[in-house]
C-alpha positions as a LaTeX table, in Angstrom:
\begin{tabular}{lrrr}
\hline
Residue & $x$ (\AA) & $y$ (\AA) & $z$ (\AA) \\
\hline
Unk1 & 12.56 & $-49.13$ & $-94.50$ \\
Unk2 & 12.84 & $-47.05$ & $-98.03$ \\
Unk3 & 9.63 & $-46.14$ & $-97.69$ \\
Unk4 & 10.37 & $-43.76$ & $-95.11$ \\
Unk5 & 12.45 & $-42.15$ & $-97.25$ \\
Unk6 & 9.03 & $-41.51$ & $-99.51$ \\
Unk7 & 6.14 & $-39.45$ & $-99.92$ \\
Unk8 & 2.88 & $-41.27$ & $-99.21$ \\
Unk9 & 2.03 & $-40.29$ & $-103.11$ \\
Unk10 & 5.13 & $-42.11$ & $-103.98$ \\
Unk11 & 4.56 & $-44.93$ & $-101.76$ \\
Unk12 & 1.09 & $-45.94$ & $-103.63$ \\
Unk13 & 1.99 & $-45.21$ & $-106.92$ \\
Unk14 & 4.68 & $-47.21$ & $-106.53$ \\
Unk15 & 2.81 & $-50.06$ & $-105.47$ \\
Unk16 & 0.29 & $-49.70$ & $-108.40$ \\
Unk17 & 3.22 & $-50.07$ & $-110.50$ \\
Unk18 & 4.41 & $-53.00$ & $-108.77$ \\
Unk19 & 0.81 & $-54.67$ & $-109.23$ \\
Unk20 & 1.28 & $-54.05$ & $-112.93$ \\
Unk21 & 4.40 & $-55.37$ & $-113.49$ \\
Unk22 & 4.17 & $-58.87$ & $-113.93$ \\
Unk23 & 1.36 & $-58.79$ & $-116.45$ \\
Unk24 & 2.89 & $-55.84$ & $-118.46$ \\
Unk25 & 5.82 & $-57.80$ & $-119.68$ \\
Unk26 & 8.24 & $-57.58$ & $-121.38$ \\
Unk27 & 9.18 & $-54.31$ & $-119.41$ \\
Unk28 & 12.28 & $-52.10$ & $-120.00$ \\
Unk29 & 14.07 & $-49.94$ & $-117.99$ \\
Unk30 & 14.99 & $-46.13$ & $-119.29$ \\
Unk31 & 17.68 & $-44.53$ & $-117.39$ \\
Unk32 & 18.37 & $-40.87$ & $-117.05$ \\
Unk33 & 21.11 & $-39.13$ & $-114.69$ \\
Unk34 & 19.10 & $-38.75$ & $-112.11$ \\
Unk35 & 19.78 & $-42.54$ & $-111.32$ \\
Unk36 & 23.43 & $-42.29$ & $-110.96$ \\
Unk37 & 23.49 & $-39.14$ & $-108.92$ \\
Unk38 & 23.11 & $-41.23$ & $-105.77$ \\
Unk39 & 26.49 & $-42.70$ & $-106.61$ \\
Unk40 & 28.64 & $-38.93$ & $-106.49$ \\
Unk41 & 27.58 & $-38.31$ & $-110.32$ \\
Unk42 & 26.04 & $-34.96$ & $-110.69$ \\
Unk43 & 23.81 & $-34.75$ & $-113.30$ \\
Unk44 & 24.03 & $-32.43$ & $-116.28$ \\
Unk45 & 21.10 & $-29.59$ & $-116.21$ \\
Unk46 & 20.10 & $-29.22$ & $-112.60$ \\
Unk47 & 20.95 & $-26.87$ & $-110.24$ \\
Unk48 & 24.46 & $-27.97$ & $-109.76$ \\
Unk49 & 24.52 & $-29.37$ & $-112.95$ \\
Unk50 & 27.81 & $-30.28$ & $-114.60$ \\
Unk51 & 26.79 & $-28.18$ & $-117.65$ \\
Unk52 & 26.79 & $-24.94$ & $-114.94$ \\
Unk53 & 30.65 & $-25.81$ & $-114.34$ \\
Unk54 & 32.68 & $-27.07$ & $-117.39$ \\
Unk55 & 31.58 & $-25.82$ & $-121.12$ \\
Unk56 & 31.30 & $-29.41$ & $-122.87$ \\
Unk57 & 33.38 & $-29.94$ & $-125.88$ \\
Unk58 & 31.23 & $-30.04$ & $-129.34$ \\
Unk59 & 31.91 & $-32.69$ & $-131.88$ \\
Unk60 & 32.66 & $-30.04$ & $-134.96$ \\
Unk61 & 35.04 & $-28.05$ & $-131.93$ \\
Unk62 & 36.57 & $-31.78$ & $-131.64$ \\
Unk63 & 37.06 & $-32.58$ & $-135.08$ \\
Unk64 & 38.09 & $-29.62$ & $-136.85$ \\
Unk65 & 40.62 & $-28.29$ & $-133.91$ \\
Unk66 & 43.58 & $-30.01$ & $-133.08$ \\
Unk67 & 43.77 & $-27.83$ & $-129.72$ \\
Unk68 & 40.62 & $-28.65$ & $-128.44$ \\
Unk69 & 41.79 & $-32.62$ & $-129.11$ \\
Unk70 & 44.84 & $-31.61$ & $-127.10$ \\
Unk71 & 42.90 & $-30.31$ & $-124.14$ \\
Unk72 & 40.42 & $-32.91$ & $-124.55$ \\
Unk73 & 43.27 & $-35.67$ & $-124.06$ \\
Unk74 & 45.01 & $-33.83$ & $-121.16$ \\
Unk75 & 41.77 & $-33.55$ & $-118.94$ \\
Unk76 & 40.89 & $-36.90$ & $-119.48$ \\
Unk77 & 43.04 & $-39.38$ & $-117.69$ \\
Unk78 & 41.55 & $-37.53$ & $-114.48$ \\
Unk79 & 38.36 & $-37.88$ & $-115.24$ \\
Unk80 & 38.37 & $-41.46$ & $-116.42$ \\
Unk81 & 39.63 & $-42.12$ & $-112.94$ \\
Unk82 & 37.43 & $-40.58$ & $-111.04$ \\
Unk83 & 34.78 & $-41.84$ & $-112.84$ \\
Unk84 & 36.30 & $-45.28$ & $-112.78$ \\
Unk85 & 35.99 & $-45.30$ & $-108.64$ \\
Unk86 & 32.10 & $-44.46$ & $-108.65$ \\
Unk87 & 30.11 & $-47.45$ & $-107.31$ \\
Unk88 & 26.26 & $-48.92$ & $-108.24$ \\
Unk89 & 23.75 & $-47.51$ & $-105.87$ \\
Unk90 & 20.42 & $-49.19$ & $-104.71$ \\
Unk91 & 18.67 & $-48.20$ & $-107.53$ \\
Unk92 & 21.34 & $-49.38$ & $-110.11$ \\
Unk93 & 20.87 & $-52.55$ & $-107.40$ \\
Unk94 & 17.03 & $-52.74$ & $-107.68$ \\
Unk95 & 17.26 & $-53.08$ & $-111.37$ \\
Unk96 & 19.32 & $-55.91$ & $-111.44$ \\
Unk97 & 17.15 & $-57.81$ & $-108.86$ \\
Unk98 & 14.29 & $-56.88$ & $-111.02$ \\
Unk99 & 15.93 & $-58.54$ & $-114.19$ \\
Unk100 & 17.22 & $-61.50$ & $-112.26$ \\
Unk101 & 13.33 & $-61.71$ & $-111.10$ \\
Unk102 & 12.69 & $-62.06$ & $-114.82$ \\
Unk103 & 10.52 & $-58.52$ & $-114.73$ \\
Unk104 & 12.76 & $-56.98$ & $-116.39$ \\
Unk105 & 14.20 & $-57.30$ & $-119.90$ \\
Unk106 & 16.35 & $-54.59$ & $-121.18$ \\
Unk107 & 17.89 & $-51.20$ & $-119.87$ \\
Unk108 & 17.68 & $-48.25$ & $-121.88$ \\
Unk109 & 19.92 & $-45.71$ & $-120.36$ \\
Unk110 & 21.30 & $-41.90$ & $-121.45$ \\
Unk111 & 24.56 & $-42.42$ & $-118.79$ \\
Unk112 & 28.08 & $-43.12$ & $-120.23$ \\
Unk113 & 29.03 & $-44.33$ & $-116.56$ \\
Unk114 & 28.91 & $-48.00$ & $-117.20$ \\
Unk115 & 27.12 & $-48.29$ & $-113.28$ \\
Unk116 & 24.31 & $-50.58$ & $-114.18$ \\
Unk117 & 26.94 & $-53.45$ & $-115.84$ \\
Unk118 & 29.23 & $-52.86$ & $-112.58$ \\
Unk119 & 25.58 & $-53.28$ & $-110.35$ \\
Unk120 & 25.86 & $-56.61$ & $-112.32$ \\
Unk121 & 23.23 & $-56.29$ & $-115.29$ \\
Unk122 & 24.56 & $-58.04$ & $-118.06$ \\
Unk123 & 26.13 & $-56.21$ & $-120.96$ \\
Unk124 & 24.05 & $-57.26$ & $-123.65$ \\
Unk125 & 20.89 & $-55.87$ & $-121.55$ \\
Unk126 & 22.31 & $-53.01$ & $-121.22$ \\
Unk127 & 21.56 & $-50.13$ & $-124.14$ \\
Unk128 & 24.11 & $-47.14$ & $-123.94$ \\
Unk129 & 22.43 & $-44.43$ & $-126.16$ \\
Unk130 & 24.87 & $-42.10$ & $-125.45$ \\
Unk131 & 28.07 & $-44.59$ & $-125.35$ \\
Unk132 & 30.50 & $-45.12$ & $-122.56$ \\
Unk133 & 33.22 & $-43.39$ & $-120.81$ \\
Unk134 & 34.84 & $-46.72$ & $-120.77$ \\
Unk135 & 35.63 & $-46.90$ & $-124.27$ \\
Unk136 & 37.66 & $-45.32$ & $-126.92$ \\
Unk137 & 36.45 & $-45.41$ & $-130.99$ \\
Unk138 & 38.52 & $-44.83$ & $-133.81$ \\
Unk139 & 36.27 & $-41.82$ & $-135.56$ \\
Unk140 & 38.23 & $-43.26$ & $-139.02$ \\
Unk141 & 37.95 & $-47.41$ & $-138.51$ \\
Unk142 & 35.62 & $-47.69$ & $-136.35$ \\
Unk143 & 37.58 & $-49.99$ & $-134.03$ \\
Unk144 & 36.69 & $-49.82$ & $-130.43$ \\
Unk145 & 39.51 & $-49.74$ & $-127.65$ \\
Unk146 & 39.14 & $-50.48$ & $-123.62$ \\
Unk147 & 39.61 & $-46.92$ & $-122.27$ \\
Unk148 & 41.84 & $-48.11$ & $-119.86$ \\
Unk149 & 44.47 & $-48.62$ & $-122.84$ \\
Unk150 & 45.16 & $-45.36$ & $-123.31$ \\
Unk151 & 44.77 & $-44.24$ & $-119.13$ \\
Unk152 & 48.64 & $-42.90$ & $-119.57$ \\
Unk153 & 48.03 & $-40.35$ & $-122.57$ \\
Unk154 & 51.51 & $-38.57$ & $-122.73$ \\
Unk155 & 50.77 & $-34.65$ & $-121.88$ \\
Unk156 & 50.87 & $-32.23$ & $-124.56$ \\
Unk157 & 50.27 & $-35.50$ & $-127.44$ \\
Unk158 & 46.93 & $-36.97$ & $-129.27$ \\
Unk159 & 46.98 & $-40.24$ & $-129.71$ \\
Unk160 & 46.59 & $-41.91$ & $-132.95$ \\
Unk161 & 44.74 & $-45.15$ & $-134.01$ \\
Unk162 & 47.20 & $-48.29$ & $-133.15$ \\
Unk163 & 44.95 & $-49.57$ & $-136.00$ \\
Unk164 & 44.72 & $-47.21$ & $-138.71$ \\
Unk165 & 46.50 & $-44.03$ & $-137.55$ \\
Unk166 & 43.51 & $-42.19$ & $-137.40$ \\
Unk167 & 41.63 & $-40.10$ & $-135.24$ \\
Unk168 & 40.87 & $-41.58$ & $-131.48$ \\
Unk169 & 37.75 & $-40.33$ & $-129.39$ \\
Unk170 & 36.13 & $-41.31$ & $-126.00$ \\
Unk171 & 33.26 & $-43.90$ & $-126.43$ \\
Unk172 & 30.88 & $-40.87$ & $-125.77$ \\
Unk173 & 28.12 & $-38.91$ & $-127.54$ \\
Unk174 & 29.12 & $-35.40$ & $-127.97$ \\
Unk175 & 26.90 & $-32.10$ & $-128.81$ \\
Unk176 & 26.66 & $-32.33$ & $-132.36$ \\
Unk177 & 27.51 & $-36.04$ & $-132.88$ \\
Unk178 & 24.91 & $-38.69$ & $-134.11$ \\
Unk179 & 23.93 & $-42.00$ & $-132.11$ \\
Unk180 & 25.47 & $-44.89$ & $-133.27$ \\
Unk181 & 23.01 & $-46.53$ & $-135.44$ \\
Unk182 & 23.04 & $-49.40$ & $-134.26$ \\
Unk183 & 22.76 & $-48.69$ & $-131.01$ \\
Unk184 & 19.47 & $-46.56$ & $-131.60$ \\
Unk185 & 17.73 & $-49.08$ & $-133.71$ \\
Unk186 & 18.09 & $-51.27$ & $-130.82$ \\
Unk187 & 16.82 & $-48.79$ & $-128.74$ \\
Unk188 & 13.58 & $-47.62$ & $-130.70$ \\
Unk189 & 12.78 & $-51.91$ & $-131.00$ \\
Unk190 & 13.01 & $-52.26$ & $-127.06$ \\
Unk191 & 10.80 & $-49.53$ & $-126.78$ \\
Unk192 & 8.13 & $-51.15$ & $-129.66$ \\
Unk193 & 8.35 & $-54.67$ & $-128.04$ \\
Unk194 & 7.80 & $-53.15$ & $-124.11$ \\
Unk195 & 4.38 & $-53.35$ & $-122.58$ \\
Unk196 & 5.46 & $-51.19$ & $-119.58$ \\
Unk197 & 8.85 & $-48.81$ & $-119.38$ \\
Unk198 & 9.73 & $-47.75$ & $-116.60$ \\
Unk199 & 11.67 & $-44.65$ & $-117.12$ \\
Unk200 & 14.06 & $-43.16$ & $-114.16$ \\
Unk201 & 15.80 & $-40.08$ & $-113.50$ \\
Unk202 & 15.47 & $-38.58$ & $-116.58$ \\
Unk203 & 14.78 & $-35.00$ & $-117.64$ \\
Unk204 & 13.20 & $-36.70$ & $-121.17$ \\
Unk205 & 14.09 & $-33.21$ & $-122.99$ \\
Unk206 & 17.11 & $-34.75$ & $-124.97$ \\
Unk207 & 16.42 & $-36.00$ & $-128.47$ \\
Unk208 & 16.05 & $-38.43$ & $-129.77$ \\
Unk209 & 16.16 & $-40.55$ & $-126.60$ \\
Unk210 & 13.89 & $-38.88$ & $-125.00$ \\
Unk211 & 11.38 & $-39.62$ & $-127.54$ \\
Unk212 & 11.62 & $-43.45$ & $-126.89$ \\
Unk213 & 8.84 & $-43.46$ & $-123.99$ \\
Unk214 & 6.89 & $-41.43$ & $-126.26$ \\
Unk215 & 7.41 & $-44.34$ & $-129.02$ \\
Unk216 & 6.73 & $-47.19$ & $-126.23$ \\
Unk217 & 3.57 & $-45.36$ & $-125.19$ \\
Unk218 & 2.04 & $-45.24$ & $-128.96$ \\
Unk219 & 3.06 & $-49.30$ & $-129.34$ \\
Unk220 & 0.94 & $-50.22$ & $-126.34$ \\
Unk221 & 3.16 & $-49.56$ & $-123.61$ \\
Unk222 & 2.20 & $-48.23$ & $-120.13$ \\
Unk223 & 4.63 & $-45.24$ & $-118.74$ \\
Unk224 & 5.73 & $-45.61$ & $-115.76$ \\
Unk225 & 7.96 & $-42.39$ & $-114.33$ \\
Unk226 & 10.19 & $-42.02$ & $-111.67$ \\
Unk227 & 11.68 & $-38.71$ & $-111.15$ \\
Unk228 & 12.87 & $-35.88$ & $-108.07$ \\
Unk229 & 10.96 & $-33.34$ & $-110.65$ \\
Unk230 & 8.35 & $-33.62$ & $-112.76$ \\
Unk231 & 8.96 & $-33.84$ & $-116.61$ \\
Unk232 & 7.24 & $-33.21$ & $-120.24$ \\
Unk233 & 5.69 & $-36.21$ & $-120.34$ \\
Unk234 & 4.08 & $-36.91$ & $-117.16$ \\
Unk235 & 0.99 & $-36.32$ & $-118.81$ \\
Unk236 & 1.21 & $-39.48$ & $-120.91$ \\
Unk237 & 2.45 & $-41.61$ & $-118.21$ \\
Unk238 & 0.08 & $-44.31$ & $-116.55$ \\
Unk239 & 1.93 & $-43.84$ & $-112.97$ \\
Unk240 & 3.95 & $-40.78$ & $-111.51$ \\
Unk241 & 6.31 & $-40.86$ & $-108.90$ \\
Unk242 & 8.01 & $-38.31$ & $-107.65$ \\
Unk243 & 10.90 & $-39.70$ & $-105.98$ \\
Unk244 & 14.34 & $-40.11$ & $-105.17$ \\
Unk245 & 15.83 & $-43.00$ & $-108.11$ \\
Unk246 & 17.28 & $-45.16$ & $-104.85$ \\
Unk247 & 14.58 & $-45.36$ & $-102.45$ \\
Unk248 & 12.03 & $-45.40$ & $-105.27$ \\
Unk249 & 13.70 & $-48.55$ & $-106.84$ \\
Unk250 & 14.15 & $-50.49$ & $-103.97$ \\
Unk251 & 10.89 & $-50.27$ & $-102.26$ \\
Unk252 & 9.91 & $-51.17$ & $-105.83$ \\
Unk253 & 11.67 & $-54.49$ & $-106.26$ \\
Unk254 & 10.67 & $-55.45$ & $-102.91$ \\
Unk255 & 7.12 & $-55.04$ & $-102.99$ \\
Unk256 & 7.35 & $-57.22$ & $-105.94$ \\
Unk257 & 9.82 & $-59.96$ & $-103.96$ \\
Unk258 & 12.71 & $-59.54$ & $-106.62$ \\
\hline
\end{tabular}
């Protein structure tokens, strides 16, 4: 039935990748926003992107402003909400039956949503390059909080550190910050060890993420891209597929009976 919701060009790509899939293992997943759209997440750049609507706060404008903390704080508890209510679509879905299939090893993903864990892939498979909106770091300790502890932020007050006393921030990568290290060295060894990555709804024009198909594709890897547009690096990919993340998924892990 998802193929209907296909091009033909999709379709057969899509079952060349499928063909190559359980002899280019391990394979990993690389996530963009494009996945989670499906799910009432707009994505940041497009047309309607989120970028278009609400000026995102920088991490020097964080840091070195106590008002911008302020307003950060007061918009938040909304937002965690609403964010908190989006559900896993069928291509967060289709992942998860590809894992369970044992066809795929680990997810790479740019989103802060937390949607592939709540499609049920299990949190240590799960690589958040760009954190999630689900937690809360100390920027001073280094202690990490459930965001869901501080959901009733008193208006007009920053919360401290209940650890330190120091500053508090969402779990998320802001314009200016650096990745966690950690996080990215486990990123850039996923990409070395896969033989295919499949990469999904992903404009691959933020750095350095979107250099990690690049780095997969010089250690061996075949490129696999799913996308509604085409992007930079389509050139270096082994299969193209220019598709809707949902439908594209699906019809995926079926052909392969995951």
């Amino acid at each position: 039935m998802t193929a209907n919701l296909l091009t033909p060009e999709a379709v057969l790509t899509l079952e060349e990748v499928a063909a190559a899939l359980p002899s280019r293992q391990p394979a990993v997943a690389f996530t963009g926003a494009g996945i989670s759209t499906e799910s009432g997440i707009p994505d940041y750049r497009g047309q309607d992107g989120l970028w278009k609507r609400i000026k995102p706060t920088g991490f020097k404008d964080f840091v070195s402003k106590p008002e911008v903390r302020l307003a950060y704080w007061a918009r938040r508890p909304e937002r965690y909400r609403e964010m908190s209510l989006k559900q896993p679509n069928s291509g967060h879905l289709a992942l998860v039956r590809l894992q369970r299939a044992g066809l795929l090893d680990q997810i790479i993903t740019q989103n802060i949503d937390g949607l592939h864990q709540k499609a049920g892939a299990e949190p240590e498979s799960v690589i958040e390059l760009h954190g999630s909106i689900h937690r809360i770091r100390c920027l001073d300790c280094g202690t990490v909080f459930d965001a869901a502890e501080f959901d009733e932020v008193e208006p007009g007050i920053e919360p401290a550190c209940p650890v330190c006393g120091g500053m508090l921030k969402e779990g998320t990568i802001s314009f200016g910050q650096s990745l966690e290290p950690q996080v990215l060295r486990r990123g850039l060894e996923a990409s070395r060890r896969s033989r295919l990555m499949l990469v999904v709804g992903s404009t691959l024009i933020v750095n350095p993420a979107a250099k990690m198909p690049r780095i997969a594709e010089q250690s061996g890897a075949s490129i696999a891209i799913v996308n509604n547009e085409p992007t930079p690096l389509d050139s270096l990919a082994s299969f193209v597929a220019i598709a809707p993340a949902g439908p594209a998924l699906e019809y995926l892990a079926d052909l392969v009976g995951a």
